[in-house]
N, C-alpha and C positions, 0 to 999 in steps of 0.2 A: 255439200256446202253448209255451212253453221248458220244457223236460223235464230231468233228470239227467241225462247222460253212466254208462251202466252197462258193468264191462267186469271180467273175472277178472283177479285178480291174486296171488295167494300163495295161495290156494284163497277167497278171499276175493272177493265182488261189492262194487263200490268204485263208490262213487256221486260223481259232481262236479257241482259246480252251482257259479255265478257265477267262470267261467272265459269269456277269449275263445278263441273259435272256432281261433285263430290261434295258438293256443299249439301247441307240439310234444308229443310224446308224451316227447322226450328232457326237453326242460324240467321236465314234468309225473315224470317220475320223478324224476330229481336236487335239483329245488328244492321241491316239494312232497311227493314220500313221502320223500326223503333216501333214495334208492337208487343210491349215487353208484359202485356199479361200474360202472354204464351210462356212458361216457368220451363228450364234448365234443373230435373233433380239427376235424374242417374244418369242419363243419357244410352240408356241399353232397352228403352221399351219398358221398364219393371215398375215405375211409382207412380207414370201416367198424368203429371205433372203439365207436361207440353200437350195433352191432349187438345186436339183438332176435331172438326167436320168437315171434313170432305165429299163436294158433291161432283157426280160424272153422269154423263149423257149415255146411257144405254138402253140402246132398243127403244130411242125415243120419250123415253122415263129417266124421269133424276133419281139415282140411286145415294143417299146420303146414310155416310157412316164416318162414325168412330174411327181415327188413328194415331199414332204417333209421331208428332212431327218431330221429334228427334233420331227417327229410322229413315225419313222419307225424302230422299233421295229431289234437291228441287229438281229435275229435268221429269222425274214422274207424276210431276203435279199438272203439266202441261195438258190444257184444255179442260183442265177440271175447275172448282170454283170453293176456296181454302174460307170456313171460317173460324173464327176465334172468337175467346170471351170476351175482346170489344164489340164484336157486331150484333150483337142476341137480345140486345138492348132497345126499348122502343121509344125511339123519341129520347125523355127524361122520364120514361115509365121502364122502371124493372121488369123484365121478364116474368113470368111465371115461374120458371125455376131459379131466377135469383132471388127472388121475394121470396120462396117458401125456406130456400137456405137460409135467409135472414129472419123471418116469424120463427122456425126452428130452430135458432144458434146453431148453425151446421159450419158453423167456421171459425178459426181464435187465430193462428197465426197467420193462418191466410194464405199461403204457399202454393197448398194443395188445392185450395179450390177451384180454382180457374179452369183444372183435370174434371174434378166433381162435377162444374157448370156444365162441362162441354159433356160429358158423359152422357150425364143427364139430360141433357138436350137432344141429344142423340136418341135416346130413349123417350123422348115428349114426341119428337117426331114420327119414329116408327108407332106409335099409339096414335096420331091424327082422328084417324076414323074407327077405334078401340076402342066400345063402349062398355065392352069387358071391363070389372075392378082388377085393378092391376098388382099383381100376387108378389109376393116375396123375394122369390127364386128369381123372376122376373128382373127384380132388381138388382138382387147378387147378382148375377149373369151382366147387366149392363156396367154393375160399376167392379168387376174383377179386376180392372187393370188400373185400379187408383190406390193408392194408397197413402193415410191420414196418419200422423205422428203425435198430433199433441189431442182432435176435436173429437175423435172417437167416431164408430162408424153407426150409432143410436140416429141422432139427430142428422144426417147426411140420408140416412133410411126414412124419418121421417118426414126431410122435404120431398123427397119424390113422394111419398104418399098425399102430401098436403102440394104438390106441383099439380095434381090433376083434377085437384079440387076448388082452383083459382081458375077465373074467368079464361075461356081458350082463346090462345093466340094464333091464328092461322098462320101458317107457312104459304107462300108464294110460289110452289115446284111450279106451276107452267111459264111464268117470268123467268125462273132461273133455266128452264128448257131452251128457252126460246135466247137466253144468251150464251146460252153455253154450245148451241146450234153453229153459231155465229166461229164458234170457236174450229170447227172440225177441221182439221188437214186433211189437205188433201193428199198432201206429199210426207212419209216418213218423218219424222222429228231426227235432227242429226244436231247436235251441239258439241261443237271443239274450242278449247279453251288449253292455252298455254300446254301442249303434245297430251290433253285429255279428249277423247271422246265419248257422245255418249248415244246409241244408236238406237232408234226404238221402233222399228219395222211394223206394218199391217198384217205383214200376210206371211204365212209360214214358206211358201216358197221364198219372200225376201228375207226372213232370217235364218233359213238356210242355205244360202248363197252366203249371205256375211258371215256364216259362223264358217262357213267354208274357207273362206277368203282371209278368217282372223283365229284362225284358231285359239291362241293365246287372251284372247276376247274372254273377259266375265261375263256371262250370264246369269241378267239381275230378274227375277218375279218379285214379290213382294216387299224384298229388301230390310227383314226384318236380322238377318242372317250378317248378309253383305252390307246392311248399315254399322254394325257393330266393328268390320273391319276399319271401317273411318272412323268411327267415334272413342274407339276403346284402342286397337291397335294401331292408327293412325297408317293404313296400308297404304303405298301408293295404287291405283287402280288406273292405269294408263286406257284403258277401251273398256266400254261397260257396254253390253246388247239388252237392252230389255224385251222380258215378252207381255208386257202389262197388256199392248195395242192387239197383238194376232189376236183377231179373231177367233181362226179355230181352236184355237187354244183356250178359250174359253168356255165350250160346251160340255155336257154334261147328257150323256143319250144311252138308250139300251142298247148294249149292242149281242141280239143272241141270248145268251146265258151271263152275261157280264154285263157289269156299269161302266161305259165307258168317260172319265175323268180326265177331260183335257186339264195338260199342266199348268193351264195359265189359273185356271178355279179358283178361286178364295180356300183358305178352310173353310170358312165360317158358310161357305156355300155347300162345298163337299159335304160336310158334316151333317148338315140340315138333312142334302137329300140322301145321306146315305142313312140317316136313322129315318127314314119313313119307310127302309127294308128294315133293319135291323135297332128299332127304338130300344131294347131293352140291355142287349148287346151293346152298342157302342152312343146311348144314350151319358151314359155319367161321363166319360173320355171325353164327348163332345164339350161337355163343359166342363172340364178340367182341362181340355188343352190349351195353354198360354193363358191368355185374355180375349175379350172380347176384339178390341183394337188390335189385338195381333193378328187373332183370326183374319179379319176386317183387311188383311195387309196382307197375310203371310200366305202362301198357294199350297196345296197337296204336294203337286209335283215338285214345289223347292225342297219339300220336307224329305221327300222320296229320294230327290236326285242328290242333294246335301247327304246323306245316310250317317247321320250321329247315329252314335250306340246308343244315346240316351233320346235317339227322336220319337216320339208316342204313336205314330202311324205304323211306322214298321210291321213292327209284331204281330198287332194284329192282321195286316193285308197280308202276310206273308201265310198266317196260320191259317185264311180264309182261302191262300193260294193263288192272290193276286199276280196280274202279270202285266210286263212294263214295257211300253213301245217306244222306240230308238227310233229317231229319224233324221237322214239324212239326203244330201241329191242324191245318192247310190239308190234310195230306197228306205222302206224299215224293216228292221228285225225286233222282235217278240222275245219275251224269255221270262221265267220266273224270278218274283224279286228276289229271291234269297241267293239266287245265281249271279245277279247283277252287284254284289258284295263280295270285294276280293280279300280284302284286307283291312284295317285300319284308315279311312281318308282315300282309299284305292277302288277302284270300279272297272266294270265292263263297259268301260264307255270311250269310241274311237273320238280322236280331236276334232271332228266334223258332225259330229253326231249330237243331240239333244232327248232328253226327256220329251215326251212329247206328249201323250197318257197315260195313263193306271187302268189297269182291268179288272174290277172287282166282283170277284163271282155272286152271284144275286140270288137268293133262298130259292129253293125246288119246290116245286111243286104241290103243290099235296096229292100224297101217295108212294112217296118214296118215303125211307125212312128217317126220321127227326136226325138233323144234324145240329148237337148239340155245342154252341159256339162261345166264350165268353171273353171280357178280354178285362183284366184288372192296373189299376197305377198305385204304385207306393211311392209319398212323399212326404218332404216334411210339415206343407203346409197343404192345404184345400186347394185352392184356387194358383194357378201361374205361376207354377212351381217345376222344375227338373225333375223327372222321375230318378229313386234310386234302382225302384223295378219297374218294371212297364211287362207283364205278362201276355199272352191271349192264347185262348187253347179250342181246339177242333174237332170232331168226332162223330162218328156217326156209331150209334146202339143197335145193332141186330140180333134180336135172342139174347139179348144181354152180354155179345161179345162186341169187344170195341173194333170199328176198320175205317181207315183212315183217318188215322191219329194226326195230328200235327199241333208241335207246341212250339214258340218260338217266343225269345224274350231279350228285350230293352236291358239294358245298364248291366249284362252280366259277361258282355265279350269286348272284343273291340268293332268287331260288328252285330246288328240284329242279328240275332243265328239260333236257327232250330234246335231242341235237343231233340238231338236222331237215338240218344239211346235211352233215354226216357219214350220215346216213342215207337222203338223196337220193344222195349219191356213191358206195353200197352197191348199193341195190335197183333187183333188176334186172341185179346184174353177177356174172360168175364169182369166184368167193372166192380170189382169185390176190393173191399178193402186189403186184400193180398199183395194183389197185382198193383194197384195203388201205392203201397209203399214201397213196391220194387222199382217201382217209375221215380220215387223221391229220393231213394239211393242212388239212382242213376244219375239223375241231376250234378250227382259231385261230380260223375267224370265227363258232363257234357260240358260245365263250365269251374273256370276256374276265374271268376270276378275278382276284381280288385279296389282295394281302400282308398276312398277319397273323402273328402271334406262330406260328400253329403250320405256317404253309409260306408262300412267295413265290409271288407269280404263275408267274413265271417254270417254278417247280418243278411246279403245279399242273398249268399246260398240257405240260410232257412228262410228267409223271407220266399224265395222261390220254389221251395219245397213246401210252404206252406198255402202258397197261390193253387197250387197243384191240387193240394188237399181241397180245396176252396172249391175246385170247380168240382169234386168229385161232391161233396156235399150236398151241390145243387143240383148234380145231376145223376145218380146214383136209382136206381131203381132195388135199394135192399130192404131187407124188414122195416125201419121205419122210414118216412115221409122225407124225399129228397128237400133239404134248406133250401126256404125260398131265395133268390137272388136279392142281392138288399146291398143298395147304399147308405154304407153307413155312416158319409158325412151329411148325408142329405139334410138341408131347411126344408121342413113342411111349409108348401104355399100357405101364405096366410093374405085375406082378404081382408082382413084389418087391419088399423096399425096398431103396434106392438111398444 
């Protein structure tokens, strides 16, 4: 039976009823409360314009983040508590970070800031109790998903520097616990609206019973994907399941020799813990992939079970030899990701069955031998960008003969896909420059890439042969000194302003 939509907003619990499933949250503030700071630029997640805070009750703690309220589906806001650049405001006293935008002229047309505020807000909060000086990177990372046209990005850098240097404004999280408490269901969320549903189950046995029951059912996580069907494509989306609610699908535990990554995870959570194995390795990718707000929204497992050519997780779990667990009421089955890619948009995946985890194998021990991993992205810009390559490559050195090669790469097939004969032309052989360019000739017949708006074939396949080279650079034990690993779009943290 269809229920209300309950969700804080201005201290206020706000109830909606006879709304479709498929409305935004952007829409649902702008044309229904008339909250028109929340700004309309691209409506695809990319200029960050609409940006929101979103707070959720987990584990007893208010978790408050960055998102995009133009991806963000209103039936997944339920129980949570949405605020906007009206609320941040105290009394008739500006903010701390609206004040330092204004001391700094961090703003001329005005559009984009409302994205900037919230961002940044975002970022005031996660520093509460951060007495650390707050660095650079720090702030590229918070505001990657904004984007300014006319004010330039100087003076937007230099109010977060001068935001933390104005009198502190406490945040309330035990108040916002304690009503957001008030919120919990007890029973599933289920909203129907003119032949739409939208389903959003606790517990993984209850959504696999409905996906049983619906197979033709979307299955929404983050919605950063499946928003752009309604915003851009205008899809109809007659049943939507979400897994925002299951539980188990949100953990994140050793299992063994493996990470295991429930599908429900954030990126921005996966990421986190998975670079405290691999910081060096998949440290840069972590912030380059999407935005912050995306991350913030968007899950491992969508990214996984979606399988774009151009998705940035692929490659590298695949070259790490990650493995992906199916689950349905028959039970689960296991398999390698590169197996579960059939085709273009095609998978191993039965109509009763879901993503469920990722198994990411987890560094050895010390005493076996160094398994050398690396994983690189070519794009046009830095930050929240499409790769046109997305590389990562695998290896273990013994005596200086390479065994168990594995290379596999983004935006050069129609799906992620290993090159097997770059890596039959490896293993087994000394890591000499020889052997190395026989692996880069191979390349041309493991993919045959194709021209699109954001690189030529042509460019693809040396770009790939050159990644190749890349890692041999850095990890090469020959006459001279293997190149140390280096990002090379990196901002040095700076603890001043600039």
């Amino acid at each position: 039976m269809s229920v209300p939509i309950r969700y804080l907003f201005q201290q206020q619990v706000r109830e909606v009823t006879q709304v479709s499933p498929t409305r935004t949250l952007l829409q649902h503030l702008r044309e229904d409360l008339h909250c028109t700071g929340t700004k309309e630029g691209c409506a695809e997640g990319d200029c960050g314009a609409c940006t929101v805070v979103v707070g959720e009750l987990l584990d007893g703690k208010v978790e408050m983040k960055s998102v995009n309220a133009c991806l963000q589906l209103l039936p997944a806001i339920d129980g949570k508590a949405v605020f906007t650049v009206e609320d941040i405001q105290q009394a008739q006293q500006l903010h701390p970070v609206q004040q330092a935008l204004v001391e700094c002229h961090g703003s001329q047309c005005g559009f984009c800031t409302p994205g900037f505020v919230m961002s940044l807000w975002d970022l005031y909060l996660q520093r509460e109790d951060n007495q650390t000086p707050l660095k650079r990177n720090t702030i590229n990372i918070a505001l990657s998903g904004n984007l300014c046209r006319c004010t330039g990005y100087r003076p937007i850098i230099d109010a977060a520097y001068r935001m933390e240097q104005l009198p502190r404004v406490k945040f309330n999280s035990q108040a916002l616990a304690q009503q957001l408490g008030l919120l919990k269901r007890e029973q599933s969320l289920c909203v129907e609206h003119e032949g739409q549903r939208f389903d959003a189950p606790q517990s993984l046995q209850e959504l696999l019973e409905l996906r049983a029951a619906h197979p033709d059912a979307v299955l929404l996580a983050g919605g950063t994907d499946i928003g752009l069907w309604v915003t851009k494509q205008f899809r109809a989306l007659p049943h939507l399941i979400s897994l925002g609610k299951v539980k188990e699908l949100q953990c994140i535990r050793e299992q063994g020799d493996m990470l295991n990554i429930g599908a429900g995870v954030t990126l921005d959570q996966a990421y986190q813990r998975l670079c405290t194995y691999y910081p060096d390795e998949l440290g840069e990718l972590a912030q380059r992939f999407a935005s912050l707000p995306i991350r913030h929204a968007g899950t491992l497992g969508g990214n996984v079970a979606n399988g774009s050519p151009i998705g940035d997780s692929m490659p590298w779990l695949i070259a790490l030899g990650a493995q992906i667990v199916l689950s349905s009421l028959s039970g689960q089955r296991q398999l390698a990701l590169e197996d579960f890619y059939l085709a273009y948009q095609k998978k191993d995946l039965r109509a009763d069955e879901i993503v469920s985890a990722i198994l990411v194998p987890l560094p050895e021990r010390p005493g076996k031998s160094p398994r050398f991993f690396r994983t690189y992205k070519l794009a046009k810009r830095h930050d929240q960008d499409i790769s046109a390559v997305c590389a990562a490559f695998s290896a273990r050195l013994v005596d200086n003969k390479l065994q168990q090669v594995r290379i596999a790469y983004g935006g050069m097939a129609a799906t992620p896909q290993r090159a097997t004969q770059a890596e039959q032309a490896l293993e087994g052989q000394p890591w000499d420059e020889a052997h190395l360019q026989a692996a880069m000739a191979a390349l041309a017949n493991d993919y045959q890439p194709l021209s699109d708006m954001r690189a030529s074939a042509e460019y693809r396949l040396l770009s790939a042969q050159n990644l190749l080279k890349r890692f041999w650079l850095e990890t090469h034990a020959g006459p001279a000194s293997p190149a140390s690993p280096t990002n090379v779009f990196s901002v040095a943290d700076q603890t001043e302003q600039v």
